[in-house]
PATIPA-796167 format. One line per 10 residues: their letters; for each residue x, y, z of C-alpha. Coordinates in Angstrom, 1 decimal. Layout:
N
A = X Y Z  ...
***
This chain:
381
XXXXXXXXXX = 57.9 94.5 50.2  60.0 91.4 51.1  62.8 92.3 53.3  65.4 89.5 54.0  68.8 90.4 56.3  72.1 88.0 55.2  75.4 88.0 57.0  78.6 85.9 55.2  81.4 87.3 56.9  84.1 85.2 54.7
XXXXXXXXXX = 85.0 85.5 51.1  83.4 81.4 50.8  80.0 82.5 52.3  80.2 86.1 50.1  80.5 83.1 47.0  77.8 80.6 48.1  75.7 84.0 49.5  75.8 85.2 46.1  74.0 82.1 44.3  71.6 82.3 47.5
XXXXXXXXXX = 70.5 86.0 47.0  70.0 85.1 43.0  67.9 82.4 43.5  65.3 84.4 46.0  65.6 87.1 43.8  64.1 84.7 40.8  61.5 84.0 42.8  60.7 87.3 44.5  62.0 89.7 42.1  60.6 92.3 45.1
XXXXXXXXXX = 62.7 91.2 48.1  65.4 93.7 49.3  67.9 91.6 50.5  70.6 93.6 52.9  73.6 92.8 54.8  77.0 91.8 54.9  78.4 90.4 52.6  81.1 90.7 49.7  81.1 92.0 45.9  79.9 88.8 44.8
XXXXXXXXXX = 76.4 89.5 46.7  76.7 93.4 45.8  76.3 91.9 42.0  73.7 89.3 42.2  71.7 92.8 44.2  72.2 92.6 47.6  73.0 96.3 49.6  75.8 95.9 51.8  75.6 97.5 55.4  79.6 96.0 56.1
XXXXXXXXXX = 82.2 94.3 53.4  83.4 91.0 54.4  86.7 92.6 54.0  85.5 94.7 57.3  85.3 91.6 58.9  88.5 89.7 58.6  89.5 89.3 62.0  92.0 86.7 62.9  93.1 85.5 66.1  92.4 86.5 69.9
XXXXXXXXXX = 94.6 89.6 69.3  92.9 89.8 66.1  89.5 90.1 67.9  90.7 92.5 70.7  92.1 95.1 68.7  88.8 95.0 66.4  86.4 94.9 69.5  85.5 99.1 69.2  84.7 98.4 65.0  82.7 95.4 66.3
XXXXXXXXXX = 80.7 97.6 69.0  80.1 99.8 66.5  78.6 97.2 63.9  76.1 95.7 66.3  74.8 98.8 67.0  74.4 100.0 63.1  73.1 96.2 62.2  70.5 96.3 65.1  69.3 99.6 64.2  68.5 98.5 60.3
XXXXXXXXXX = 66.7 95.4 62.2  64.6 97.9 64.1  64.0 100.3 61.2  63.8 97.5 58.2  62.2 94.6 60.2  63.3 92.0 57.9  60.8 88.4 57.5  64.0 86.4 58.3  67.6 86.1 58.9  70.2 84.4 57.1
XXXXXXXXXX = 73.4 83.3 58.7  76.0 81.5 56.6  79.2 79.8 58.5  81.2 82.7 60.7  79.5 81.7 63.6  81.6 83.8 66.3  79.6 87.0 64.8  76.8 85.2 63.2  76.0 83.6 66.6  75.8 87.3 68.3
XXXXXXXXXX = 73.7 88.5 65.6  71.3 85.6 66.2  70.8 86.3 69.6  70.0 90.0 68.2  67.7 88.9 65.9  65.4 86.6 68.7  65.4 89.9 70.9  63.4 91.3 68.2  61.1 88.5 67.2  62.7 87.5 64.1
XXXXXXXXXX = 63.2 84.1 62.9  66.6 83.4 62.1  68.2 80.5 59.1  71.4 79.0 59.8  72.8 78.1 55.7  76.2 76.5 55.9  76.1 76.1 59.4  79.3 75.7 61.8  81.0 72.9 62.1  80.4 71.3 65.6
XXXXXXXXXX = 81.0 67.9 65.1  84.5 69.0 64.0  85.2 71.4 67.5  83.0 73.9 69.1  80.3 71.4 69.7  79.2 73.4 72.7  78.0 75.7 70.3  74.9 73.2 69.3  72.9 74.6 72.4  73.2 78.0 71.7
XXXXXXXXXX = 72.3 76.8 68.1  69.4 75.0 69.0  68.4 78.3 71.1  68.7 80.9 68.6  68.1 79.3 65.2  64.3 78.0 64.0  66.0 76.4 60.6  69.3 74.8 60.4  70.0 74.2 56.2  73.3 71.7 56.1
XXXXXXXXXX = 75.3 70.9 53.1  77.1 67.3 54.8  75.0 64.4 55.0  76.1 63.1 58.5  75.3 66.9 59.6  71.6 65.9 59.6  71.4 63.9 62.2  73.6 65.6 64.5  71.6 69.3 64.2  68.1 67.2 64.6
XXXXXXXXXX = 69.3 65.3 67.4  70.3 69.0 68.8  66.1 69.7 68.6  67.1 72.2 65.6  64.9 71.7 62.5  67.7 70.8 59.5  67.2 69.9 56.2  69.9 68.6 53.6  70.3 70.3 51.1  73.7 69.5 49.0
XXXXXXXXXX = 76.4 70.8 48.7  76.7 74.3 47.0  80.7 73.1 45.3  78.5 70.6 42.8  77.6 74.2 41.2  81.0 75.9 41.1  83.0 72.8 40.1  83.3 73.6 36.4  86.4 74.0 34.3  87.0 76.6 31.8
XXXXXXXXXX = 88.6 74.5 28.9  89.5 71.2 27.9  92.2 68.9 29.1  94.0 69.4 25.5  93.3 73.5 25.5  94.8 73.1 29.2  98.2 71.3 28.4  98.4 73.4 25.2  98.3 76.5 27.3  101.0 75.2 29.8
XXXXXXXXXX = 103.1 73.5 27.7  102.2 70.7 29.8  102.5 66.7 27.3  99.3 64.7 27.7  101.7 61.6 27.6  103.3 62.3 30.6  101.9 61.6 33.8  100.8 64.8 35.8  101.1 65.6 39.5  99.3 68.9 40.7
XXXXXXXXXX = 100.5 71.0 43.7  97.8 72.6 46.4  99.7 74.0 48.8  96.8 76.0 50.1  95.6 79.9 49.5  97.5 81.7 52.5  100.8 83.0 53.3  101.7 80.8 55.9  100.5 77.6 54.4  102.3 78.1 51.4
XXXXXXXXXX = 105.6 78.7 53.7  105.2 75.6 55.4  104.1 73.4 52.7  105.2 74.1 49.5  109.4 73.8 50.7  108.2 70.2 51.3  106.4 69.2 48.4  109.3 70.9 46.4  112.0 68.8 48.1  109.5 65.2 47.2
XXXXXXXXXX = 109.1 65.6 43.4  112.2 67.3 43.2  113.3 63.9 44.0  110.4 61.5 42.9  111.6 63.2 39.3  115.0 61.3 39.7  113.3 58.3 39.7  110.4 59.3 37.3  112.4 61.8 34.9  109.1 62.5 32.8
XXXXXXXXXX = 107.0 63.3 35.5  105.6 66.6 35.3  105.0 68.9 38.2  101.8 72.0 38.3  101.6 73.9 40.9  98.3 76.0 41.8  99.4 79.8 43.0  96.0 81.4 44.9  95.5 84.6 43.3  95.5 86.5 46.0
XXXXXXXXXX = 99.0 85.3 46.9  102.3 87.2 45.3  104.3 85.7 43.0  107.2 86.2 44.8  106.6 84.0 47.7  106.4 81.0 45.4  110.2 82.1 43.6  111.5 82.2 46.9  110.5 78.9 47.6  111.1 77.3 44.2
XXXXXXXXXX = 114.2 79.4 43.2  115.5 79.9 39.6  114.9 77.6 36.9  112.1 75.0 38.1  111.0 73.0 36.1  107.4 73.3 37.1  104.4 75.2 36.3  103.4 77.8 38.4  99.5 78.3 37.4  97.3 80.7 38.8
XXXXXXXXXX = 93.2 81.0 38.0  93.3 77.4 37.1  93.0 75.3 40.6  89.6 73.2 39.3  91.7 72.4 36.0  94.8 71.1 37.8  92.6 69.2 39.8  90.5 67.4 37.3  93.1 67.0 34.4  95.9 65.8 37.1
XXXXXXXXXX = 96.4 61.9 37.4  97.5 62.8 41.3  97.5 65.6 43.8  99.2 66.9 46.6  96.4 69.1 48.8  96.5 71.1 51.5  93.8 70.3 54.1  90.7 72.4 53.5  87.8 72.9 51.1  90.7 71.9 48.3
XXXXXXXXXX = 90.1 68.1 49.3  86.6 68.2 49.2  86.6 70.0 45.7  89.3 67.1 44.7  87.3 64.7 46.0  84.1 65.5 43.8  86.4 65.8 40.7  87.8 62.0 42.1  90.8 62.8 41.4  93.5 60.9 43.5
XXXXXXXXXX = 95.5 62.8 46.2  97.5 63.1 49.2  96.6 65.7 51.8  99.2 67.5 53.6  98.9 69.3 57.0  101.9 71.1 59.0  101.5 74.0 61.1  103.6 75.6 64.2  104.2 73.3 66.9  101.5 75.6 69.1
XXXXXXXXXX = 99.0 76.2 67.1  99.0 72.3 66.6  99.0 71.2 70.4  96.3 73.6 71.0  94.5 72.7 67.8  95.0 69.0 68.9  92.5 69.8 72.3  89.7 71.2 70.2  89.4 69.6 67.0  87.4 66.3 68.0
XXXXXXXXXX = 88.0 64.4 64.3  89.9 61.8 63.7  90.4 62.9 59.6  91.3 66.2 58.7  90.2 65.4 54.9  86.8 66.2 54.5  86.5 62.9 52.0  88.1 60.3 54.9  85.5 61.9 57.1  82.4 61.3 54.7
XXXXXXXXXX = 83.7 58.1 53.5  83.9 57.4 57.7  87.7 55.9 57.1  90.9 57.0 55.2  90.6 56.1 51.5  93.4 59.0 51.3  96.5 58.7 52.5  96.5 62.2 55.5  100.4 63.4 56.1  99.8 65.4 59.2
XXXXXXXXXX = 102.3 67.9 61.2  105.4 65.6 62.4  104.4 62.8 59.6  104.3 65.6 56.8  107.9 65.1 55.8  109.4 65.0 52.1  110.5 61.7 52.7  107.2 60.5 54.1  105.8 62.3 51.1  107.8 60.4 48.7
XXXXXXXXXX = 107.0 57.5 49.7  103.4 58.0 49.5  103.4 59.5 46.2  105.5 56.8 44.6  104.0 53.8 46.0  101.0 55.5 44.4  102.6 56.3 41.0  103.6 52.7 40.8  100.4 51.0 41.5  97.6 52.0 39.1
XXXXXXXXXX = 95.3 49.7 41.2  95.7 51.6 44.3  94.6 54.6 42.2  91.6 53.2 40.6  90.6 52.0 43.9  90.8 55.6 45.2  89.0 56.8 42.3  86.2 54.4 42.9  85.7 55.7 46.6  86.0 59.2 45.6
XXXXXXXXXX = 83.0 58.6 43.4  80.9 57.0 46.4  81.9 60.6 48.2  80.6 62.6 45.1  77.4 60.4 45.3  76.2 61.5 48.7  76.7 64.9 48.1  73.4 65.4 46.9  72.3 67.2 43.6  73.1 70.5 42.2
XXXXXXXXXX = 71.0 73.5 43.1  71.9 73.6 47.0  71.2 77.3 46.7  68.1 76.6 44.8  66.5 74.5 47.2  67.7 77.0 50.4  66.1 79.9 48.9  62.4 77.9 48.8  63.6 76.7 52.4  63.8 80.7 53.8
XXXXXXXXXX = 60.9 81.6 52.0  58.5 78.9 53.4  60.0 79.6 56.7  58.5 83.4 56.3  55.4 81.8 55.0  54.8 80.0 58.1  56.0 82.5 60.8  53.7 85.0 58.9  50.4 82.4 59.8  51.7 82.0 63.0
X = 51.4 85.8 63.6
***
């Protein structure tokens, strides 16, 4: 039997993890894949030895206080490498942990796949070393992350990214803005204020204050704003207070991002997603005055939107900490309302973006990646 290990220690690598165990599955309906992982890879038939909700650790403190769990799960994974000897490895992102198990996995002779692999070029690059080290295959899902994992010595292959396969709405533009009472005639602006607590805080009072007063000047704009589901309701009435004339929408973020004529977007995998549906936007980053300054000495880009750093220059406007002010805001957003030129000609260098992202089936092409990789260490042995 076919015995493949996985580790996704995030609730994005549990979602791309789960399309990865499926499609190895279609091809070796005999492999007993194993792991962490979350319910998403549970379904598709992976057996979980941790939860990914086991492994949300956050912060230095975050990391101290969990280090006896952590002792403890090193030991149990090591003993199901010694007792299940998988043919390979799978690490997706969560490279703090993922790394550590690496290092595990080459103390026992087994070859290890890096899918969705950190991102160094962003901070961290000290990283690539250990990388090249530990890791026999590096799969990447950014173009420009070819050359800098080969020039690292680490075989990499490109293989798309795995969003073109999730990027699908569930109804039509009409069914949407029937749903929401929302008038197709009326331009559209969609909120993103990002999917955690703390974003939302710092974010979402801003954009509020801006098309509060970009509605004064254009009285039938209309406002949606996309709630997380994981976040409570009562965060956003807090923020929005009563009687808003705005929709608050949750389970809908890909609609309000494709049926929107421009958005407001937190940084994150939320630009990226935007980007592919080329939709306009603005992208918005604030955070506390420390975590920025010591944010400011590792990150080594000089975009924090994932589409100005494929497109290798700003085709969207980035409103970052001190600059990320509703007046700032309003200015950017009107002189975008206004000029239907400057939005075709974002549109037009969103679509370059979408066409270097590869093809669908990034999963697809992975899963015959890992299992040629076991082909060949098997002849090698």
């Amino acid at each position: 039997m076919l015995k493949i290990m996985i580790s996704a220690g995030e609730a994005s690598g549990d979602l791309h993890g789960s399309r990865l165990v499926s499609e190895l599955k279609a091809v070796r309906p005999d492999a007993e894949v194993f792991g962490i992982g979350g319910d998403r890879m549970q379904a598709a038939g992976m057996h979980l030895l941790y939860h990914i909700n086991q492994m949300s650790i956050v912060g230095l403190s975050g990391i101290v206080r969990q280090l006896p769990f952590l002792r403890q799960a090193f030991k149990l994974i090591r003993n199901a490498l010694v007792k299940n000897k998988p043919a390979l490895i799978i690490l997706i992102d969560y490279p703090g942990f993922n790394l550590r198990l690496a290092k595990i996995a080459q103390s026992l002779d087994i070859p290890v796949m890096y899918y969705i692999v950190p991102q160094v070029w962003a901070w961290g690059s000290w990283r690539l070393k250990k990388i090249a080290r530990l890791v026999q295959q590096a799969v990447v899902i950014l173009p420009f992350e070819t050359e800098i994992f080969s020039n690292a010595g680490i075989k990499t292959e490109f293989v798309g990214h795995p969003l073109l396969d999730v990027l699908q709405v569930k109804s039509d533009k009409e069914a949407f803005f029937s749903k929401h009472q929302l008038s197709p005639a009326k331009k559209t602006i969609g909120l993103l204020p990002g999917s955690r607590v703390s974003e939302v805080a710092m974010l979402l009072p801003i954009m509020r204050a801006a098309v509060d007063q970009l509605r004064e000047k254009h009285p039938d704009l209309q406002v949606v704003i996309s709630k997380a589901e994981s976040l409570d309701k009562q965060l956003f009435a807090e923020i929005l207070e009563p009687g808003h004339p705005y929709r608050l929408i949750e389970n809908a973020t890909y609609e309000i991002m494709k049926y929107s004529d421009l958005l407001v977007v937190a940084s994150g995998t939320a630009t990226l997603e935007a980007g592919l549906f080329k939709t306009p936007m603005v992208i918005v980053y604030k955070v506390s005055k420390l975590t920025y300054s010591i944010g400011k000495l590792l990150v080594k880009v000089d975009f924090l939107g994932l589409v100005n750093l494929l497109a290798g220059r700003q085709i969207v406007p980035e409103l970052v900490q001190q600059n990320c002010t509703a007046r700032n805001l309003i200015q950017t957003v009107d002189s975008l309302l206004t000029d239907n030129q400057k939005l075709d000609r974002m549109r037009e260098e969103l679509s370059k973006i979408r066409q270097q992202m590869g093809q669908p089936g990034a999963a697809k092409r992975a899963a015959a990646i890992a299992l040629n990789l076991i082909e060949s260490a098997r002849a090698r042995s």
